[in-house]
MDAnalysis code that builds the backbone (N, CA, C; Angstrom):
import MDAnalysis as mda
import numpy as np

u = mda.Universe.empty(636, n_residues=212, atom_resindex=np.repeat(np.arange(212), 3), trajectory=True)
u.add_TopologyAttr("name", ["N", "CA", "C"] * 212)
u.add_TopologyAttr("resid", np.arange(1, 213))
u.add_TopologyAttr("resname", ["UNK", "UNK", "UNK", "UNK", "UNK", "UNK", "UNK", "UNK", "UNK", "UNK", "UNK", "UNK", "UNK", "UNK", "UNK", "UNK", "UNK", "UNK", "UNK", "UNK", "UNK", "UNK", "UNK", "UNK", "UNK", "UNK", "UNK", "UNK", "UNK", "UNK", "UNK", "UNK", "UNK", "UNK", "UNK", "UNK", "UNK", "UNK", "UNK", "UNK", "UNK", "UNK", "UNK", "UNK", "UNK", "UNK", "UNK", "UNK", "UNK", "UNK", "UNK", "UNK", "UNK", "UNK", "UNK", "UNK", "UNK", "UNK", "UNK", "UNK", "UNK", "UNK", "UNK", "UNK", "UNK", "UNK", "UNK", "UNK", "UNK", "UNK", "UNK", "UNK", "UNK", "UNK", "UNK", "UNK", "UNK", "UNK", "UNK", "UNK", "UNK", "UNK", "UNK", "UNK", "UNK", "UNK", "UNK", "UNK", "UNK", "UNK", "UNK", "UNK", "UNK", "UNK", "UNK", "UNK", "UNK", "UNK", "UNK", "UNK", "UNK", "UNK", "UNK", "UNK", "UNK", "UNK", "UNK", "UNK", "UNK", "UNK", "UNK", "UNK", "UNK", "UNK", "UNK", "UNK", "UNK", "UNK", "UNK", "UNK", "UNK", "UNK", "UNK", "UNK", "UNK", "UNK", "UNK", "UNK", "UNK", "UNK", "UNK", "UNK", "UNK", "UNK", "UNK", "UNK", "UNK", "UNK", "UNK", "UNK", "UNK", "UNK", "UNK", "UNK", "UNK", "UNK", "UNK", "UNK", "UNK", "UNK", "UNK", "UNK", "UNK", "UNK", "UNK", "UNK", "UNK", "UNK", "UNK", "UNK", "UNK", "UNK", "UNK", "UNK", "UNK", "UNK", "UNK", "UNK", "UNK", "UNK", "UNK", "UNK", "UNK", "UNK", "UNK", "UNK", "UNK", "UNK", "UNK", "UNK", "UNK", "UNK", "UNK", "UNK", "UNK", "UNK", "UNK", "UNK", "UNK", "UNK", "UNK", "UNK", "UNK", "UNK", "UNK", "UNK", "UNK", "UNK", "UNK", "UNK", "UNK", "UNK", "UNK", "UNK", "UNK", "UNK", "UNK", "UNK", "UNK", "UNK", "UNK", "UNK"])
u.atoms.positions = np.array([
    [0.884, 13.455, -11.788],
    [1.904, 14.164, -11.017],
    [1.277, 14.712, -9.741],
    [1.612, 14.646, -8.322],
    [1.602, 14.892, -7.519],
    [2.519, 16.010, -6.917],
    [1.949, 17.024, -6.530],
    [2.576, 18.068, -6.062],
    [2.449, 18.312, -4.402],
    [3.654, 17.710, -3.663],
    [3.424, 18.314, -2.077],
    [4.769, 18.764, -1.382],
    [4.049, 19.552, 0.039],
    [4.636, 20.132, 0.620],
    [5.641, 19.404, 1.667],
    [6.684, 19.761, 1.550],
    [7.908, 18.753, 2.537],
    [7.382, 18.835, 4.081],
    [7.623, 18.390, 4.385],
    [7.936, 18.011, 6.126],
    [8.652, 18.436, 6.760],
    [8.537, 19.534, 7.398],
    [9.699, 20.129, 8.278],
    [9.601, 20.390, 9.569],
    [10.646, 21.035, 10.296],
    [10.418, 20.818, 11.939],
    [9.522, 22.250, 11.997],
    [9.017, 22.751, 11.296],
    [8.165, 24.256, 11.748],
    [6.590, 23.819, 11.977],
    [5.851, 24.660, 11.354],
    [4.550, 24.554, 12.462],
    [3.574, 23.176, 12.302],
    [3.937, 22.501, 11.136],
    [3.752, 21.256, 10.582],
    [4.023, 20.077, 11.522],
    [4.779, 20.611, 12.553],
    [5.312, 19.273, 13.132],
    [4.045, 19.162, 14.302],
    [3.373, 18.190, 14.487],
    [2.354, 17.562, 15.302],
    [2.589, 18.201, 17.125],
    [1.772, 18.957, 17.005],
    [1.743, 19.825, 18.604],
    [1.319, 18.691, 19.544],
    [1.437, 18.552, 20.871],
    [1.657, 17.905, 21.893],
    [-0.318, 17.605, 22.435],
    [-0.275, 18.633, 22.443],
    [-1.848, 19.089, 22.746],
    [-2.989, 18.267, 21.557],
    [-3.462, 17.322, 21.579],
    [-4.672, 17.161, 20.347],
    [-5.579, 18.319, 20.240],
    [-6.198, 17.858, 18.452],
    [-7.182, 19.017, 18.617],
    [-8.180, 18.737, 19.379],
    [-8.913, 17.236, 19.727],
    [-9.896, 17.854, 20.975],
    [-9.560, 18.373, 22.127],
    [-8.678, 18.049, 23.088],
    [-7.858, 18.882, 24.099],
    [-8.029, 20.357, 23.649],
    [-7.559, 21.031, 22.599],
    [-7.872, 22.230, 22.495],
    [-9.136, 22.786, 22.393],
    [-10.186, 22.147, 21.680],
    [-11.649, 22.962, 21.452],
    [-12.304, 22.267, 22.703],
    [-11.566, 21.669, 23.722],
    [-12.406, 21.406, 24.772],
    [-11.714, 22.789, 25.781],
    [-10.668, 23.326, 25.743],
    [-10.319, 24.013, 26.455],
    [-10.811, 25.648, 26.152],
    [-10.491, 25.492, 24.394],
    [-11.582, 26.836, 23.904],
    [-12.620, 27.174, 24.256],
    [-13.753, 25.684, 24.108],
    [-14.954, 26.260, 24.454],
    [-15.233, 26.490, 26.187],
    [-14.008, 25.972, 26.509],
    [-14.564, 26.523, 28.174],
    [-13.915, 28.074, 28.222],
    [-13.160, 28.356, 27.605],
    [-12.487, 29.670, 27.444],
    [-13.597, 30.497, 27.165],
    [-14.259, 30.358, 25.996],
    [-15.508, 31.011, 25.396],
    [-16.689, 31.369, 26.544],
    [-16.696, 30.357, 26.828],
    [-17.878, 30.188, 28.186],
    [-17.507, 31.057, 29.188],
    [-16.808, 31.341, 29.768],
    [-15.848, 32.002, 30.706],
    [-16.237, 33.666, 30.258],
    [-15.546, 33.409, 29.054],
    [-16.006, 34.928, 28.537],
    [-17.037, 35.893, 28.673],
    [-18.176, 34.808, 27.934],
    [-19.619, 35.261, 27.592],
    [-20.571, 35.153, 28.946],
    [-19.961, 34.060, 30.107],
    [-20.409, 34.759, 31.308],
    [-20.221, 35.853, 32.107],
    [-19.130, 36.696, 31.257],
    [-18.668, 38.113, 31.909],
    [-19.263, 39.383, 30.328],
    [-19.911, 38.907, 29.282],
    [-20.101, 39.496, 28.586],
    [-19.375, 40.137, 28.014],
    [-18.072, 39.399, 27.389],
    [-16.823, 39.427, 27.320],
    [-17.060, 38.833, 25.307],
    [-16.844, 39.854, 24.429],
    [-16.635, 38.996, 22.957],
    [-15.432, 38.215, 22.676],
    [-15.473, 37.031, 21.864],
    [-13.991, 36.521, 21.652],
    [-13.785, 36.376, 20.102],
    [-12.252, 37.079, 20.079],
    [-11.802, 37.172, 18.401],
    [-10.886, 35.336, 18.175],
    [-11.627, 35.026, 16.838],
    [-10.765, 33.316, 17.239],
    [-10.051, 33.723, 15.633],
    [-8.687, 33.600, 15.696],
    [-7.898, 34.133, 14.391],
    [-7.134, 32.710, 13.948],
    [-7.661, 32.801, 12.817],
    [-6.284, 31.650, 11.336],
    [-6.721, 32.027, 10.634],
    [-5.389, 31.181, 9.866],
    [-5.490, 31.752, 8.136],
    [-7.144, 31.570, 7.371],
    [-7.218, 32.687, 6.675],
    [-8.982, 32.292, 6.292],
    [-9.355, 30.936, 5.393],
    [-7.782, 30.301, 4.389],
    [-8.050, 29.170, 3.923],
    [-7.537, 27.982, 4.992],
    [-8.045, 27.360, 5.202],
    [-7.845, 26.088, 5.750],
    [-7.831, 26.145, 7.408],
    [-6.861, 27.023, 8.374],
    [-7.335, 27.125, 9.803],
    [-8.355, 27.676, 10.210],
    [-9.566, 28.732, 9.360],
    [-10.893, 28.714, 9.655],
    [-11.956, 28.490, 9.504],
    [-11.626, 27.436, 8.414],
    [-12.645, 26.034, 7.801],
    [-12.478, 25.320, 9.077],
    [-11.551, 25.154, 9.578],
    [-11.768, 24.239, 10.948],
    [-12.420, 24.972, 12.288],
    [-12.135, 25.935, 12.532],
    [-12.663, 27.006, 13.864],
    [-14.294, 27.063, 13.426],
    [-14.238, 26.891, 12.246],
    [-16.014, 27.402, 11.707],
    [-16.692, 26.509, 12.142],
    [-15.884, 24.823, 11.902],
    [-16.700, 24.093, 11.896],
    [-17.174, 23.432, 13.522],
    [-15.845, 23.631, 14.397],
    [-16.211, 23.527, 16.018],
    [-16.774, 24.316, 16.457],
    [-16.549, 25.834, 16.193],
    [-17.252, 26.636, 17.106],
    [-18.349, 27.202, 16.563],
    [-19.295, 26.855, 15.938],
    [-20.240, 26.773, 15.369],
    [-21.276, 27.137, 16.065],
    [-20.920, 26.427, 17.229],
    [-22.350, 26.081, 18.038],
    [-22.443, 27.089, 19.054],
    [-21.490, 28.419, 18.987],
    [-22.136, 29.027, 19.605],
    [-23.014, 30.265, 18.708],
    [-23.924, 31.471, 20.105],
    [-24.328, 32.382, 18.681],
    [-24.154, 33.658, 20.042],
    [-24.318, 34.499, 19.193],
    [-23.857, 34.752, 17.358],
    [-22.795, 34.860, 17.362],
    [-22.087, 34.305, 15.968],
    [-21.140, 33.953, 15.224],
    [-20.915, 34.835, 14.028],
    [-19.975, 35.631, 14.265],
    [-19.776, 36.323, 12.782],
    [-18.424, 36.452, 11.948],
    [-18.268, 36.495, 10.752],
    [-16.839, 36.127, 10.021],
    [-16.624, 37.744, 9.331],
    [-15.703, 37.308, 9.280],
    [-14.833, 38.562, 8.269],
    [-14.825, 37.984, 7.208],
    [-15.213, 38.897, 5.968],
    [-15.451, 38.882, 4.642],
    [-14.272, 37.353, 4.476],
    [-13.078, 37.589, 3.729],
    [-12.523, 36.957, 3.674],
    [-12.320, 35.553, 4.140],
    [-12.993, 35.351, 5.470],
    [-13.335, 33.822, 5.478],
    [-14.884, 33.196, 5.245],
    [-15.607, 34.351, 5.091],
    [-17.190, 34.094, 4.417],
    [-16.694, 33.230, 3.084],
    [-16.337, 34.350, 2.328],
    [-15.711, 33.709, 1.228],
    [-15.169, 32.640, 1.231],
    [-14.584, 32.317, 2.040],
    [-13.858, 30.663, 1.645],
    [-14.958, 29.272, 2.615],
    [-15.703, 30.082, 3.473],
    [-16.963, 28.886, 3.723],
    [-17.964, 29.071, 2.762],
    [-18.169, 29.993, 2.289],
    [-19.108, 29.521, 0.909],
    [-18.598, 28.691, -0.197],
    [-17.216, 28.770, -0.766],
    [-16.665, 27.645, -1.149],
    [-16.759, 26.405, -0.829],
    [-16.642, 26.417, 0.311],
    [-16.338, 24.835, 0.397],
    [-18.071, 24.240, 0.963],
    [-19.188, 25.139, 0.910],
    [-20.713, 24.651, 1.297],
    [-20.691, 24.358, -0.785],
    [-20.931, 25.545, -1.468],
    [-20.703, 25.427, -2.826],
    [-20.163, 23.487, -3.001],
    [-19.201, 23.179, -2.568],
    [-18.662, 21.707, -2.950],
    [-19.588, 20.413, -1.955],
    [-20.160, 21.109, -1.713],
    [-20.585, 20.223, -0.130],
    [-20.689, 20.157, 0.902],
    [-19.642, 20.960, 1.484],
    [-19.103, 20.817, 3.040],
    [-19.545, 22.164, 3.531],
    [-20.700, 22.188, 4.450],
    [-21.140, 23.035, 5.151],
    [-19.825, 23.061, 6.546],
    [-20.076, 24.448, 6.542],
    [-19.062, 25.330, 7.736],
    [-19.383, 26.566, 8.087],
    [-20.623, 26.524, 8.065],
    [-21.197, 27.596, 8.791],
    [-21.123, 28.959, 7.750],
    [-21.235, 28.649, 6.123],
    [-21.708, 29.381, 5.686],
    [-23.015, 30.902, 5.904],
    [-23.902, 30.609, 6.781],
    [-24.605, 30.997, 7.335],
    [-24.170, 32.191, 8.460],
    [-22.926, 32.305, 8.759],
    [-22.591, 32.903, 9.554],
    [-23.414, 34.485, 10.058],
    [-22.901, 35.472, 10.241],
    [-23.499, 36.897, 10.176],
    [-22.545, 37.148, 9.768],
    [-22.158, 38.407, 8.892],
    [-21.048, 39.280, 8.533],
    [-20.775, 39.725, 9.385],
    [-19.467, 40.422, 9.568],
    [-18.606, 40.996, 10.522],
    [-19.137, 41.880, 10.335],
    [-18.583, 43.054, 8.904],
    [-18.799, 44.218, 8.254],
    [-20.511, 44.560, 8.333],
    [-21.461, 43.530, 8.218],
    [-22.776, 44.184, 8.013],
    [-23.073, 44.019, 9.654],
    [-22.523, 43.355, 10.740],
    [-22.926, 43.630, 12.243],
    [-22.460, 44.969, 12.305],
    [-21.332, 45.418, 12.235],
    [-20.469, 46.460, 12.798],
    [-21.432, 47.788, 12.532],
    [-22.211, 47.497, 10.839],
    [-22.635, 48.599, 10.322],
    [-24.316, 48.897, 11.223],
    [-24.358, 47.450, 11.692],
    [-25.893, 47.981, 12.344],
    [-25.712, 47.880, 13.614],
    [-24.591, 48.499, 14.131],
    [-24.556, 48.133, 15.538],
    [-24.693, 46.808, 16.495],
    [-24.254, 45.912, 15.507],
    [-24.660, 44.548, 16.546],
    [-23.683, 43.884, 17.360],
    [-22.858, 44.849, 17.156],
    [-21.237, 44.277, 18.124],
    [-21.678, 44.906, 19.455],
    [-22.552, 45.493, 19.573],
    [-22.757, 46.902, 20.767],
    [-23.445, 45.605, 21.783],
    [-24.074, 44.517, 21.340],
    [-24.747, 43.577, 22.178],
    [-24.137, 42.411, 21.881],
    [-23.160, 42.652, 23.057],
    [-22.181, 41.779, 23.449],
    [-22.715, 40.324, 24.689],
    [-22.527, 39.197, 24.803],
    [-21.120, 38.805, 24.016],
    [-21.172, 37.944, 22.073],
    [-20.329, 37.646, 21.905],
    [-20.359, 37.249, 20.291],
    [-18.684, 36.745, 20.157],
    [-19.161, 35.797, 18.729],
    [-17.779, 35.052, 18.685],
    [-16.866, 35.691, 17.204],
    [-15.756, 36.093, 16.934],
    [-15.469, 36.368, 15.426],
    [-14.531, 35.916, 15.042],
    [-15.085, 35.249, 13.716],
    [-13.277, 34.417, 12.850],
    [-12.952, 35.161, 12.524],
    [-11.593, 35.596, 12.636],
    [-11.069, 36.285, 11.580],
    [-9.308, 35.696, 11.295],
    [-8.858, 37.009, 10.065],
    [-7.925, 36.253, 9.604],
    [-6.693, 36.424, 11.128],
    [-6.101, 35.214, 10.902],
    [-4.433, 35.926, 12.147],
    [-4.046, 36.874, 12.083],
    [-3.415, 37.815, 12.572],
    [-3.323, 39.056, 12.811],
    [-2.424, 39.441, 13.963],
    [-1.469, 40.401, 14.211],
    [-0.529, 40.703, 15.334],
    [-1.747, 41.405, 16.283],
    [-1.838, 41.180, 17.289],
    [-2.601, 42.108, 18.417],
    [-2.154, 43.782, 18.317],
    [-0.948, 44.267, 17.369],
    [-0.878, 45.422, 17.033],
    [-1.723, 46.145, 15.882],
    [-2.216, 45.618, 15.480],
    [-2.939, 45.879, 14.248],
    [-3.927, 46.584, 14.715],
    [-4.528, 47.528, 13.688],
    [-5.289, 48.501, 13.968],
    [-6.789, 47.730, 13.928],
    [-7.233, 46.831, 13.266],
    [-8.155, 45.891, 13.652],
    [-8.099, 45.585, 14.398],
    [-7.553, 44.753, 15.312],
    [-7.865, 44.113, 16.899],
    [-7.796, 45.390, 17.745],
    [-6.902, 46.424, 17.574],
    [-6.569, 47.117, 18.937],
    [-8.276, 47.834, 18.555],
    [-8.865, 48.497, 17.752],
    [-10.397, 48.659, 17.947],
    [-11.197, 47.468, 18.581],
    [-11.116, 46.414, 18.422],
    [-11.892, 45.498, 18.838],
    [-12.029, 45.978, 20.299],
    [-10.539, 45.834, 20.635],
    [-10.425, 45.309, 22.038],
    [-10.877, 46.666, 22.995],
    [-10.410, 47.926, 22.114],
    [-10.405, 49.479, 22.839],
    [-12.306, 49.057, 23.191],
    [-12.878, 49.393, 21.406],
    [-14.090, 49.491, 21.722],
    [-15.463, 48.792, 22.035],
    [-14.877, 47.309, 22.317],
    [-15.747, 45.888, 22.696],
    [-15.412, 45.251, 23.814],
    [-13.908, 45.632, 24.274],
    [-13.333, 44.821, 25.383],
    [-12.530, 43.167, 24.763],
    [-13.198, 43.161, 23.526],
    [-12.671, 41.307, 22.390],
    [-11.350, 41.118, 23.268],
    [-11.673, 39.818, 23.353],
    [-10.489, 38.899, 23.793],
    [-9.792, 38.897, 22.491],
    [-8.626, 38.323, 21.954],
    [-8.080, 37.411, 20.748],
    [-7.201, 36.681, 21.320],
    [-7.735, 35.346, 20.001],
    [-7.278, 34.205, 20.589],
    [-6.677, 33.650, 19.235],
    [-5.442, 33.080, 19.022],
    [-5.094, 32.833, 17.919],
    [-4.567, 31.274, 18.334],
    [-4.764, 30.731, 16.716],
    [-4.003, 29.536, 16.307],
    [-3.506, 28.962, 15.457],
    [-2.386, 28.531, 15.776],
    [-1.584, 28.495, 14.833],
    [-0.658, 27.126, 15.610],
    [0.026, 26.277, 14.970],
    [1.131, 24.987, 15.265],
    [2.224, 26.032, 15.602],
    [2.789, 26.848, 15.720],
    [3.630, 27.870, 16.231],
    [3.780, 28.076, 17.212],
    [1.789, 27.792, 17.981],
    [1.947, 28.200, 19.296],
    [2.523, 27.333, 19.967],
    [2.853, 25.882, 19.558],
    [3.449, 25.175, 20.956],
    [4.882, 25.907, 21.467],
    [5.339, 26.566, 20.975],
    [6.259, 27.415, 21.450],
    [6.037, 28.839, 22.368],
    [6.507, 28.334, 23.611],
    [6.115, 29.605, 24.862],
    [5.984, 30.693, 24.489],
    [7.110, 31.235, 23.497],
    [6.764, 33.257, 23.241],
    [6.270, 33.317, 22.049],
    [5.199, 32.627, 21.371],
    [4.592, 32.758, 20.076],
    [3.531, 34.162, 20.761],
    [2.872, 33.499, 21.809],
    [2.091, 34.262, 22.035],
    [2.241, 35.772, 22.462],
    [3.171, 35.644, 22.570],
    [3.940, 37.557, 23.069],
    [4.885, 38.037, 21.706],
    [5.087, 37.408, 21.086],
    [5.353, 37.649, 20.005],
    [4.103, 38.024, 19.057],
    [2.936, 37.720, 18.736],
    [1.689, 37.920, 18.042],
    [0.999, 39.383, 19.061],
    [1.450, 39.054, 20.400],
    [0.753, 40.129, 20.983],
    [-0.997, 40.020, 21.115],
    [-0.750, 38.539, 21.248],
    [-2.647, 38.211, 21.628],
    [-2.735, 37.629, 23.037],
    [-3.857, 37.524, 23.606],
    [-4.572, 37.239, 24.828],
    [-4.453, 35.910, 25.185],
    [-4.591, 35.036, 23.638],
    [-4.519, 33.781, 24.143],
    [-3.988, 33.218, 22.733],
    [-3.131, 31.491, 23.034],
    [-2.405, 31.382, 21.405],
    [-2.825, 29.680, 21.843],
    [-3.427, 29.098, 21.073],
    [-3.876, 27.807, 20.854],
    [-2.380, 27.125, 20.055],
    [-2.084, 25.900, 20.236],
    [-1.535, 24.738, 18.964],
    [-2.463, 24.159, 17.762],
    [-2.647, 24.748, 17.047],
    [-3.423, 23.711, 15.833],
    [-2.864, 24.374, 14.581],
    [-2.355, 23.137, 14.083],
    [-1.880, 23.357, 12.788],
    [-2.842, 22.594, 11.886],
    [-2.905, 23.045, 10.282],
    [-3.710, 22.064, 8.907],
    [-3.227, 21.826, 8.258],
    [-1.424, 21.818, 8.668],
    [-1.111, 21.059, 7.388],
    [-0.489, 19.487, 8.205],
    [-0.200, 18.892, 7.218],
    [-0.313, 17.149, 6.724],
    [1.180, 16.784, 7.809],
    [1.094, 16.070, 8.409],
    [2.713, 15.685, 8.990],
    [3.182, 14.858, 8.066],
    [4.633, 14.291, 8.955],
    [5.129, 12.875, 7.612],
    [4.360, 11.936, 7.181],
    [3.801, 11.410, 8.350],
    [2.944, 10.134, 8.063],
    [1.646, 10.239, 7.210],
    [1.241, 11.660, 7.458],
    [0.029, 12.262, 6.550],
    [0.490, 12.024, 5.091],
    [1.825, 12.717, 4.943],
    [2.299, 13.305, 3.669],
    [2.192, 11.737, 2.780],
    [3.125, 10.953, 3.810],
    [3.367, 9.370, 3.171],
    [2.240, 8.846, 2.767],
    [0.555, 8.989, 3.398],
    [-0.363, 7.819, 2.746],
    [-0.642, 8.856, 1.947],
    [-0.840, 10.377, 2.159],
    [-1.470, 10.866, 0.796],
    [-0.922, 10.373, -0.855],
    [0.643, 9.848, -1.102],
    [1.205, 9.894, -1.624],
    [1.229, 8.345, -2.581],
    [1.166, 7.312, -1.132],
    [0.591, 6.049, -1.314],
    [-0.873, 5.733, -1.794],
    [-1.539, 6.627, -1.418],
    [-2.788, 6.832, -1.941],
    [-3.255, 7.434, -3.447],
    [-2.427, 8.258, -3.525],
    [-2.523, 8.801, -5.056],
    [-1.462, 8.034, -5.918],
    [-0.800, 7.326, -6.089],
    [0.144, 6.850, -6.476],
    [0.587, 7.020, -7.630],
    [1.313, 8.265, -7.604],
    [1.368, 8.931, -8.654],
    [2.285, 8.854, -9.542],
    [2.835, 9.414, -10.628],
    [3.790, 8.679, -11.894],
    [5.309, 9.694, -11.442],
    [4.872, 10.946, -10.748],
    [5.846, 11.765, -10.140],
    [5.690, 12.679, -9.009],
    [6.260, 12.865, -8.191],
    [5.990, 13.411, -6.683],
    [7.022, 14.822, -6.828],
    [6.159, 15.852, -6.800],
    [6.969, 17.421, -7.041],
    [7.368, 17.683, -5.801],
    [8.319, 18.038, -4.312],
    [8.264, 17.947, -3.059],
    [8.686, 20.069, -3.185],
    [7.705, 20.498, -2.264],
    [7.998, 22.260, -2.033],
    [7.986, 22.565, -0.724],
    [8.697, 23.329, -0.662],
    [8.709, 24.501, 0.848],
    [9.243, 23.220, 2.034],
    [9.346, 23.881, 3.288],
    [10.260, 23.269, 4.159],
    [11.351, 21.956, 3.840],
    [11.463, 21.024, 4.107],
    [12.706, 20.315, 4.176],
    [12.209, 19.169, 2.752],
    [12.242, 20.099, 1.770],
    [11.525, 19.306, 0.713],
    [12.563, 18.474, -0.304],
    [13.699, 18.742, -0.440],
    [14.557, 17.826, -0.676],
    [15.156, 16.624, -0.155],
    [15.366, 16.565, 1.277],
    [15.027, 15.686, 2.293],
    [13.961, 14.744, 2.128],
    [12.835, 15.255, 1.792],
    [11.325, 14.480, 1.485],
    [11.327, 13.478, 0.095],
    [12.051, 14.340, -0.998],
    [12.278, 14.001, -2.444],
    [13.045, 12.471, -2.124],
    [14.464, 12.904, -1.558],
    [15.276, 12.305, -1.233],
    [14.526, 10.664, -1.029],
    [13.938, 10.700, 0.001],
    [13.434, 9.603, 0.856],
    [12.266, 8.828, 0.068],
    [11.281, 9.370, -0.414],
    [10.502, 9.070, -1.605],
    [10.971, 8.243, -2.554],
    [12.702, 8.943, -3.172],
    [13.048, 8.108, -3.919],
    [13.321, 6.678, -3.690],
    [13.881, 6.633, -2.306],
    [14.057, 5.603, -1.689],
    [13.506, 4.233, -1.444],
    [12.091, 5.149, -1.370],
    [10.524, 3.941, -1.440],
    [10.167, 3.894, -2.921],
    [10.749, 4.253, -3.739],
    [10.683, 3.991, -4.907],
    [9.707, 4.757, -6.078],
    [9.611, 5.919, -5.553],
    [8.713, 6.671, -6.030],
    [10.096, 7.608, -7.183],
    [8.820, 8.056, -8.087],
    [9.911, 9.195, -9.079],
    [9.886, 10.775, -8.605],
    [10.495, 11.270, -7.705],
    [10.259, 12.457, -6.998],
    [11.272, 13.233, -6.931],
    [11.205, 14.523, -6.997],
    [12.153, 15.452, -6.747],
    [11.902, 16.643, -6.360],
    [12.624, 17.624, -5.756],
    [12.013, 19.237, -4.647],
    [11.801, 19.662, -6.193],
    [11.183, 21.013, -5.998],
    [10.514, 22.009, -7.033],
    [12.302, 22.597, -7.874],
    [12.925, 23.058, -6.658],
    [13.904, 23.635, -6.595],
    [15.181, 23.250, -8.023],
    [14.766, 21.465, -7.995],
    [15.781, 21.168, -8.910],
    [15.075, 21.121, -10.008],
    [14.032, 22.052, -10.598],
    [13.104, 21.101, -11.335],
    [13.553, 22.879, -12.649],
    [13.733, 22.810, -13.933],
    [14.422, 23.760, -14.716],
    [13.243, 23.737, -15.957],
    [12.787, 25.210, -16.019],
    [13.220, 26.006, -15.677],
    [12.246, 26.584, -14.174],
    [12.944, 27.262, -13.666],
    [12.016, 27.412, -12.438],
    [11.105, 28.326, -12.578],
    [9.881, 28.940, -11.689],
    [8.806, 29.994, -11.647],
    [9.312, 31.031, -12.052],
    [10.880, 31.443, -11.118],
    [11.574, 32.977, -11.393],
    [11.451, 33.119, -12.624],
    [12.836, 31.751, -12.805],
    [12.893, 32.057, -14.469],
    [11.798, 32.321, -15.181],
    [10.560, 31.729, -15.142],
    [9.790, 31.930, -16.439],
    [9.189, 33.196, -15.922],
    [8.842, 33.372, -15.000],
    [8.208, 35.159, -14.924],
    [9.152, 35.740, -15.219],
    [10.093, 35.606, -15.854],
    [11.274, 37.411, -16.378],
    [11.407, 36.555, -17.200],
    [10.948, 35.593, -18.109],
    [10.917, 35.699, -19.456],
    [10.424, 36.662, -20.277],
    [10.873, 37.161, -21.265],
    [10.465, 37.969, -22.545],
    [9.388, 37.529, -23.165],
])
């Protein structure tokens, strides 16, 4: 059984911009920065959009993560896949003063530029933030988040992704969840697969969590 996520027109849908176009424009962004001695905050989700930021922007130093995405690059070095496990801590720079010798790069998780985390950054470091997210190809994402700068990169799978993963695992049943996942079921069936959304599937999650 195969369990995936539908295809929908939200942040999933393939931004205009490639990702090299973007980490070629980041790292000149970065550069820009750190020639004014300027730190930059680079924000996604800590599973999966900063397994990718870890692994491009790597190369500059120093590089430090917030707990929460330490944690998920030691995971995935743990399986194999180095991503800059190695990083510096956020929390153990802050504690020895090493944010004070600026400039420096930090993953952290996404975050509204209102948040009491960034607005210290920025009060007491000057930190840029720069977020990304497939959201941003839309003009007021970025004034909406209330950050400095808003990249396009999304990690999850488009249609055509969704289709070979599916062809590839070829599985005995295809579970389809979240965005236009009945639509997805739908079409699956079509190609002849045994598939259906989560939604029609009895009894559901609700139900069984308020079981007795």
């Amino acid at each position: 059984m195969l369990c995936v996520q539908g295809h929908s027109s939200g942040e999933e849908k393939h931004q205009s911009a490639t990702v090299e176009k973007v980490i070629e424009e980041v790292n000149r962004l970065i550069a820009e920065l750190f020639a004014k001695g300027i730190p930059a905050v680079l924000m996604g989700y800590p599973l999966g959009k900063s397994q990718i930021l870890s692994h491009y922007f790597s190369i500059w130093d120093p590089v430090y993560a917030c707990e929460s995405i330490a944690k998920m690059n030691k995971a995935y070095s743990a399986l194999g896949v180095s991503l800059g496990d190695d990083f510096g801590s956020y929390e153990e720079a802050k504690a020895k003063g090493l944010l004070d010798r600026k400039p420096w790069v930090l993953l952290s998780p996404l975050m509204s530029g209102k948040s009491k985390f960034l607005k210290e950054l920025k009060s007491k470091y000057n930190a840029v933030s720069i977020a990304f997210s497939g959201w941003a190809c839309r003009p007021g994402y970025r004034y909406a988040m209330n950050v400095d700068y808003a990249f396009p990169m999304s990690d999850h799978c488009d249609f055509n992704e969704l289709m070979q993963l599916v062809r590839t695992c070829s599985p005995d049943k295809v579970i389809t969840v979240h965005g236009q996942n009945e639509k997805f079921a739908a079409y699956l069936r079509k190609q002849g697969y045994h598939a259906e959304p989560f939604s029609a599937l009895q009894p559901s999650i609700s139900d069984f969590l308020h079981e007795d």
